[in-house]
Every structure is written in structure tokens, then in C-alpha cells.
MARBAKOL-180926 format. One record per atom (N, C-alpha, C): residue number from 1; residue in one letter; atom name; x, y, z. Coordinates in steps of 0.001 Angstrom, whole numbers, plus 524288, in hexadecimal, padded with zeros to 5 digits. Layout:
N
REC     i   aa   at       x       y       z
REC   NUM    a   CA       X       Y       Z
...
% end
This chain:
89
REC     i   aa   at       x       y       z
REC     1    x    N   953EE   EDE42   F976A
REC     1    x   CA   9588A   EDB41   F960B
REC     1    x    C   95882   EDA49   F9025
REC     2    x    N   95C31   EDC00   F8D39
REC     2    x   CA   95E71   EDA13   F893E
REC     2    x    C   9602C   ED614   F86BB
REC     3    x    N   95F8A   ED3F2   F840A
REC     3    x   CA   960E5   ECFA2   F81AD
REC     3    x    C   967CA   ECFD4   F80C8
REC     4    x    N   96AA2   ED420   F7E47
REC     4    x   CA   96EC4   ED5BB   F7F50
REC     4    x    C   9724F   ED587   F8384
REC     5    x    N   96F47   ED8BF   F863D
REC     5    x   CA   97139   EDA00   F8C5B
REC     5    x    C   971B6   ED495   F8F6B
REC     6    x    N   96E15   ED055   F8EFB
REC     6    x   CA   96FB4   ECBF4   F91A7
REC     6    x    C   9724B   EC918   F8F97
REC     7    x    N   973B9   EC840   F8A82
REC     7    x   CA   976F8   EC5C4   F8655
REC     7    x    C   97C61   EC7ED   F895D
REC     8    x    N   97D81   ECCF5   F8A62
REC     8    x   CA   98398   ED017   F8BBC
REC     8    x    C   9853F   ECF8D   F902E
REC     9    x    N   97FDE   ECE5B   F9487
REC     9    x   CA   98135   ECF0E   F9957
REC     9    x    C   981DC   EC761   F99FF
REC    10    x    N   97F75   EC4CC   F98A2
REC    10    x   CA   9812F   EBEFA   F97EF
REC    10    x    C   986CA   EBC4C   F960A
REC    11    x    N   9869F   EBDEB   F9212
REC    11    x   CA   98AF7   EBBE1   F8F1B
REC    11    x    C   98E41   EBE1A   F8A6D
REC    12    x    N   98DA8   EC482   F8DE8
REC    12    x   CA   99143   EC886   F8A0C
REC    12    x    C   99277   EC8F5   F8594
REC    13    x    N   98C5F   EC8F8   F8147
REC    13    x   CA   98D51   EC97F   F7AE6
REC    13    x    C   986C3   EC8A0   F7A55
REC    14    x    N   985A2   ECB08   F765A
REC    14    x   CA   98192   EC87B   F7492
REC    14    x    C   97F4B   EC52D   F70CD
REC    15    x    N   98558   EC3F5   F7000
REC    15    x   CA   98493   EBEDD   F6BDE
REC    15    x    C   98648   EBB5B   F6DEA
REC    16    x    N   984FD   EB6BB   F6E31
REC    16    x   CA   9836C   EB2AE   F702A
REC    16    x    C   987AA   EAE65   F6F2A
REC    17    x    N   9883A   EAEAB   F6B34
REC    17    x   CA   98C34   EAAF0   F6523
REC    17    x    C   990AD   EAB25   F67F6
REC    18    x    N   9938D   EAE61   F6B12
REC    18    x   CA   99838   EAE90   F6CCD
REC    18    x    C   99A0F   EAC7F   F732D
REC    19    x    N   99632   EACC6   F73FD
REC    19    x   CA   99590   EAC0E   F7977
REC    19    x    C   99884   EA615   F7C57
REC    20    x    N   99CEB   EA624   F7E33
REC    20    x   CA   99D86   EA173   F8007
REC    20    x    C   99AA6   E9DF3   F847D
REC    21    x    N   99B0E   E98BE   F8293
REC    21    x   CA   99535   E94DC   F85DB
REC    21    x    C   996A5   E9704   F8BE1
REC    22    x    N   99BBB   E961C   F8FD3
REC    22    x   CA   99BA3   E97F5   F93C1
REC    22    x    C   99A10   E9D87   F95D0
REC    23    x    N   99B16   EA205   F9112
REC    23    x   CA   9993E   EA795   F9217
REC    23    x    C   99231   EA7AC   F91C7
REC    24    x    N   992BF   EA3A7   F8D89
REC    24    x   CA   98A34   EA3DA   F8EAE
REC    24    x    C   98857   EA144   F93BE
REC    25    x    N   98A98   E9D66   F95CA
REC    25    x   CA   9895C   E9979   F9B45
REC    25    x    C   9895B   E9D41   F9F4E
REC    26    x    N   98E1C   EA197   F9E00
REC    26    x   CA   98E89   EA341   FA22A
REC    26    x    C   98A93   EA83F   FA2D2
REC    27    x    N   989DE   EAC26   F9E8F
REC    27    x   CA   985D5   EAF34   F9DAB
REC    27    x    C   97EF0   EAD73   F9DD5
REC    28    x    N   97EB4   EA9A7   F9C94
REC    28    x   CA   978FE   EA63E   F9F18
REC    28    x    C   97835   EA512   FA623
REC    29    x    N   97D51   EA46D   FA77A
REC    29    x   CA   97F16   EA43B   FAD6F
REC    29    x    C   97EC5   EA772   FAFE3
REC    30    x    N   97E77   EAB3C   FAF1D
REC    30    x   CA   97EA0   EB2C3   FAFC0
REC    30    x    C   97A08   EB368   FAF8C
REC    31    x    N   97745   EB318   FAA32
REC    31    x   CA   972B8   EB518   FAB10
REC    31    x    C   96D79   EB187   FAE46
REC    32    x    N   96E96   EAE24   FAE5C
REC    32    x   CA   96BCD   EA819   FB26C
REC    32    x    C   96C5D   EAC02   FB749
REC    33    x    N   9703D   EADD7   FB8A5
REC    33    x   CA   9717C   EAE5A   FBEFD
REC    33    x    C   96DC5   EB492   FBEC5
REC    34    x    N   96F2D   EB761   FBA73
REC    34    x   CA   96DB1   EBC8D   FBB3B
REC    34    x    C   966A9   EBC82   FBC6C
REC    35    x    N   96467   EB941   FB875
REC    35    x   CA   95E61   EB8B0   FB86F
REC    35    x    C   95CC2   EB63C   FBEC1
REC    36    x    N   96184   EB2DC   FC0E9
REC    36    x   CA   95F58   EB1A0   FC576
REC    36    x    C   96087   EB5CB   FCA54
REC    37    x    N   96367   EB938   FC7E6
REC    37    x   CA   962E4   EBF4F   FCAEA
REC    37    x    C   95EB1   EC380   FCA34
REC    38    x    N   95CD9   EC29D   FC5A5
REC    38    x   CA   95865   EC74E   FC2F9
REC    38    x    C   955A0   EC5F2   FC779
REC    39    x    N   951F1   ECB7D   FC686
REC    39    x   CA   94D29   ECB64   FCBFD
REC    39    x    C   948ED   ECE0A   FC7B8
REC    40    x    N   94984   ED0A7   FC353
REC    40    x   CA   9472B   ED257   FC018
REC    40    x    C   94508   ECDC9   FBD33
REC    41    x    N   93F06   ECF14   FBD09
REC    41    x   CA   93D41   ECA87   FBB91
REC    41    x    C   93DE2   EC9AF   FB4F8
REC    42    x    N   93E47   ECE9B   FB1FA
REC    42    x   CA   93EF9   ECFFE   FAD8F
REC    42    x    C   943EE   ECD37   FAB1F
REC    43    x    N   94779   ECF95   FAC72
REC    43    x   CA   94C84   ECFB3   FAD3F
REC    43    x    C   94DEC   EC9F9   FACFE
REC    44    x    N   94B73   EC6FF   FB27F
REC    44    x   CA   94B4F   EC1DB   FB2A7
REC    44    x    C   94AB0   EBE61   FADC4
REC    45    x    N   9450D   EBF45   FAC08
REC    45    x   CA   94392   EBCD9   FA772
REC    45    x    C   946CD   EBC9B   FA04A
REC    46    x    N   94909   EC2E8   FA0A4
REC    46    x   CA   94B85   EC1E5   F9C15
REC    46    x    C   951BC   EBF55   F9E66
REC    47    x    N   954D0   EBFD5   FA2E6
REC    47    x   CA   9583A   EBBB3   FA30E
REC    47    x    C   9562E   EB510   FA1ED
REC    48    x    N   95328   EB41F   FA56B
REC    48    x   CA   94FDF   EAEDA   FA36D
REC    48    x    C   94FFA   EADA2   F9D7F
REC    49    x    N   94E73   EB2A7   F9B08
REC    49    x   CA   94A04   EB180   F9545
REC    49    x    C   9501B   EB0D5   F913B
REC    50    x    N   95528   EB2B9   F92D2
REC    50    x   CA   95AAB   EB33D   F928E
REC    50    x    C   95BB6   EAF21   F91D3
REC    51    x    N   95CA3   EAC26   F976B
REC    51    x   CA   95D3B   EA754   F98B2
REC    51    x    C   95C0B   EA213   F9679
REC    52    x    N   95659   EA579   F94CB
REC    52    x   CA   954A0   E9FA3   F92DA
REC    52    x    C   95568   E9F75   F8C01
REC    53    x    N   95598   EA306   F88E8
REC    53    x   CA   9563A   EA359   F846D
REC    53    x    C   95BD4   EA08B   F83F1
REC    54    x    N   95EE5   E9FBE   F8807
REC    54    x   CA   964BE   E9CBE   F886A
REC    54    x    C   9632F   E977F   F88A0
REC    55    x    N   95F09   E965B   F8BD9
REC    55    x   CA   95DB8   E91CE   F8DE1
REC    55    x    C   9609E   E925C   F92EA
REC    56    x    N   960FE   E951B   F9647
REC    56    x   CA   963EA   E9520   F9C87
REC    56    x    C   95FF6   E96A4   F9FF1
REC    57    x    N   95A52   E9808   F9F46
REC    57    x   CA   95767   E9931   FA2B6
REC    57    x    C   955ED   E9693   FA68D
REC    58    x    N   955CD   E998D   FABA3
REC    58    x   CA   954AB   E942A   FAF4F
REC    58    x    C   94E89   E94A5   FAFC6
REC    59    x    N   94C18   E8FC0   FB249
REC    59    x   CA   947B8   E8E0C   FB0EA
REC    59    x    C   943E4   E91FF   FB3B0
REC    60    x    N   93F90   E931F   FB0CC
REC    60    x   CA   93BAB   E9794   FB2DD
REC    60    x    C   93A5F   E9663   FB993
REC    61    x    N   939D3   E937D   FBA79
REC    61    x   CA   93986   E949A   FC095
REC    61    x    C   93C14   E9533   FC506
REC    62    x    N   94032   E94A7   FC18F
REC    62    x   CA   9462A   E96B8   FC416
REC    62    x    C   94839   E9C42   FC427
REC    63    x    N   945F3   E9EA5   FBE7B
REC    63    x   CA   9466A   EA307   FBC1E
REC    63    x    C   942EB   EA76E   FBD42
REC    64    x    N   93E7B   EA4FF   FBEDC
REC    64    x   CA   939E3   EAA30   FBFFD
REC    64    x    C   937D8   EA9A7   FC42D
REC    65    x    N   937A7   EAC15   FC6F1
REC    65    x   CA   931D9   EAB41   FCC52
REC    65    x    C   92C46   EA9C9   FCBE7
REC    66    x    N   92A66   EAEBE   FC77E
REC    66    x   CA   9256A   EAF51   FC653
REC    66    x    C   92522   EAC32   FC1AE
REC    67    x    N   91ED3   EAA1B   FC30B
REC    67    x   CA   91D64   EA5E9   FBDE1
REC    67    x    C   91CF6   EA9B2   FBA88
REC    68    x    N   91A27   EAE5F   FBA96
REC    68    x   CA   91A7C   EB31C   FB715
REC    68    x    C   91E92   EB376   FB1E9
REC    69    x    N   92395   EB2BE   FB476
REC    69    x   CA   929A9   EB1FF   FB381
REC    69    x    C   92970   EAE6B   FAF8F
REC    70    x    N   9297C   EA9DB   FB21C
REC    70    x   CA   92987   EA4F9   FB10B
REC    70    x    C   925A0   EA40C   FAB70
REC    71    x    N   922B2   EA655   FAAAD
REC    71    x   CA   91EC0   EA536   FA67A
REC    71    x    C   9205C   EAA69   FA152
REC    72    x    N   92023   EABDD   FA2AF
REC    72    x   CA   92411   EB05E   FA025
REC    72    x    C   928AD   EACEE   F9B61
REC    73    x    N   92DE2   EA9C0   F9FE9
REC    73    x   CA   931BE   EA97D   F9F48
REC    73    x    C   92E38   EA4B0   F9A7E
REC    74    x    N   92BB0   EA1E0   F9B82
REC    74    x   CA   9291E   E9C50   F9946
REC    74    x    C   9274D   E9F19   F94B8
REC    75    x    N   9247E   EA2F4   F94F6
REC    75    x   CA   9240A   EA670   F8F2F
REC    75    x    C   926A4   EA857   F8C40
REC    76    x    N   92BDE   EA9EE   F8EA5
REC    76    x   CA   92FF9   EAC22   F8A46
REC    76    x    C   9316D   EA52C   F8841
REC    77    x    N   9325B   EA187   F8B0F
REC    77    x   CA   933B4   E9D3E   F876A
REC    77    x    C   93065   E9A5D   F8405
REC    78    x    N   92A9B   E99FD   F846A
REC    78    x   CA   926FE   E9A56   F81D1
REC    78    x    C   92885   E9B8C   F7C8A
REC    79    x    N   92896   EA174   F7CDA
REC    79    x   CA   929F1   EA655   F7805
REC    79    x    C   92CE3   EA383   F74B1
REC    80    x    N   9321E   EA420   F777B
REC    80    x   CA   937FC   EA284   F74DE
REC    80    x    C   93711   E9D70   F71DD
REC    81    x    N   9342D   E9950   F737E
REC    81    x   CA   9338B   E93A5   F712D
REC    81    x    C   92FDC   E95B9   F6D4B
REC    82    x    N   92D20   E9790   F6CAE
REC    82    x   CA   92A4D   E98F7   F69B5
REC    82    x    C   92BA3   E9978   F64EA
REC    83    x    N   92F72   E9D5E   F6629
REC    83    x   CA   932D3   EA255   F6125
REC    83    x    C   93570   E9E60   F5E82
REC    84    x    N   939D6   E9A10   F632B
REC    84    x   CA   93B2E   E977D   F5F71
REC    84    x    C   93A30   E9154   F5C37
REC    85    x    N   934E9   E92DF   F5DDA
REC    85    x   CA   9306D   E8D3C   F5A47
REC    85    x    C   92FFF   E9167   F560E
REC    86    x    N   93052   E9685   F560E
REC    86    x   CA   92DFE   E9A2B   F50F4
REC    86    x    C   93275   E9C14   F4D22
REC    87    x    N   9368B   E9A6A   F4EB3
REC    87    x   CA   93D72   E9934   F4C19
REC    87    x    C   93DF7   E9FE4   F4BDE
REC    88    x    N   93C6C   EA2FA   F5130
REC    88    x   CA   93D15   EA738   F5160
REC    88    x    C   942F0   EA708   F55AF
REC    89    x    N   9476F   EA9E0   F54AE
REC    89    x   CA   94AF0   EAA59   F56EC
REC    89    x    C   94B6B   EB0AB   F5902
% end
């Protein structure tokens, strides 16, 4: 999955700046429902990892089965807080 590709298939553009608040509610709504369709565990995780860079992710034990998953998902946010204690964007 693309960073692109879910930007187009969400909320049709990949710029962000234009996007009206109901067309983003509703494209976060879409992809919420789609991740709770994924069966791919992969797949799963970057909708999640999507999700949550919005702040719309639903909560890891809602989101993953496996603690595997789950510790994973706790590491990519780890990372991200990290980067931006390091005023890396």
C-alpha cells in the first residue's frame, strides 16, 4: 500500500489542503470500515498505521488479534513520538 494510493482511494487527491472537513470524516469512515474488513494482517496494519497518523485509529485491541500485532502497532508509535521529540517531520 501506498501512501498515494490510500490518500486517492480515501479522499480523492493527494493533497490534503483541499479536502473538505465532511469529505475527510467521511474518507476516515471508509477506511475505519475497510481495515475492519482486511483479513491481511499486513494490509491491516498499514490501514491502522493510516489511521492513526489522522488520529482515527481504533484502539490496539480492537484492531489486532495477535499481541505480536499489537506490539508492533505500539512500536510504530513509539518511532513516530520519537521523530517528533527530534523536530523530524
Amino acid at each position: 500500500m501506498q501512501l498515494d494510493d490510500l490518500l486517492l482511494r480515501y479522499f480523492a487527491t493527494t493533497d490534503l489542503s483541499g479536502v473538505a472537513p465532511d469529505t475527510f470524516t467521511a474518507g476516515i469512515e471508509h477506511c475505519r470500515v475497510d481495515l475492519g474488513l482486511e483479513e491481511d494482517r499486513g494490509k491491516r496494519f498499514a490501514l491502522w498505521s493510516f489511521l492513526h497518523m489522522f488520529g482515527s485509529a481504533p484502539d490496539l485491541d480492537v484492531a489486532f488479534e495477535s499481541e505480536e500485532d499489537r506490539n508492533a502497532a505500539r512500536n510504530f508509535m513509539d518511532l513516530l513520538a520519537a521523530s517528533e521529540g527530534d523536530g523530524v517531520s
